[in-house]
N, C-alpha and C positions, 0 to 999 in steps of 0.2 A: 481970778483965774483966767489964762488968757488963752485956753483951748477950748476948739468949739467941742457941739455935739458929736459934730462926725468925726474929730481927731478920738475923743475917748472912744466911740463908740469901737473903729478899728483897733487902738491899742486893747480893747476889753476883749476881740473878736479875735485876734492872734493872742492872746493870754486863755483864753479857751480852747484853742485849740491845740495849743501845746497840753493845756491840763489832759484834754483827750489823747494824745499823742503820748504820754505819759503814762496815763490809765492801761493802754493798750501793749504796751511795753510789759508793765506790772502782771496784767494779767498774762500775757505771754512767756512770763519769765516762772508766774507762778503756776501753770500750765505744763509749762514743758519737762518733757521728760528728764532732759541735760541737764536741769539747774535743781532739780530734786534731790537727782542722783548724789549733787555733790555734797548739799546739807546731811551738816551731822545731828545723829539721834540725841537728842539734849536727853539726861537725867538730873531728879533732884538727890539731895541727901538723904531724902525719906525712900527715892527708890533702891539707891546701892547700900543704902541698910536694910533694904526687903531681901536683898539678893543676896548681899552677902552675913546677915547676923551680926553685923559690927555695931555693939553699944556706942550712945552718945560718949561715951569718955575716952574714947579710942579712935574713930573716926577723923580726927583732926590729924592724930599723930600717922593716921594712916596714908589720908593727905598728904602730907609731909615726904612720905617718900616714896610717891608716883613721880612718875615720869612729868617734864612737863607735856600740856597738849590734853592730857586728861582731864584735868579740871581748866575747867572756863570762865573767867573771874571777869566779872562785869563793874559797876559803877556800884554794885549794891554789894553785901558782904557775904548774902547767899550764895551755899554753892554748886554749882553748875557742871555736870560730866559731860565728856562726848561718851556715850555709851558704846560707839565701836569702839575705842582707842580704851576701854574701861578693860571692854569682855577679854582685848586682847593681854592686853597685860596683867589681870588677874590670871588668866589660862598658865603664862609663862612665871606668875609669883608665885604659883603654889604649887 
């Protein structure tokens, strides 16, 4: 290996200091008022069958014919509501 001490030592020393620079962002971003506002309220499918009484055997087909935007379909096959874009378009499905 043909770098000294002091070559890692500065490459370690600017790689820390971005991780801080990083950290500070995160928490700033997770702090602020502006970037809260804009996250949506996640539900699961045990919460919109607390809400709305929909048996497991209906639920999917109900699914089915939401809007898109409502359900949030990740890498996994659970599934996920925005609960503002839920409340609004149940108010106007029924």
């Amino acid at each position: 290996m043909g770098h000294t001490f002091e070559e890692l030592f500065t490459r370690l020393s600017a790689i820390e200091a971005g991780q801080k620079e990083i950290r500070a962002l995160l928490i700033n971003r997770l702090t602020s008022p502006q970037s809260s506002t804009h996250l949506p309220r996640i539900g699961s499918k045990k919460d919109i069958q607390a809400v709305t009484g929909w048996p497991d055997g209906t639920i999917y087909a109900k699914v089915a014919q939401m809007p898109s935007g409502i359900v949030i379909r990740g890498r996994s096959k659970r599934l996920l509501f925005d609960l503002d874009k839920f409340e609004q378009w149940i108010k106007t499905a029924v």
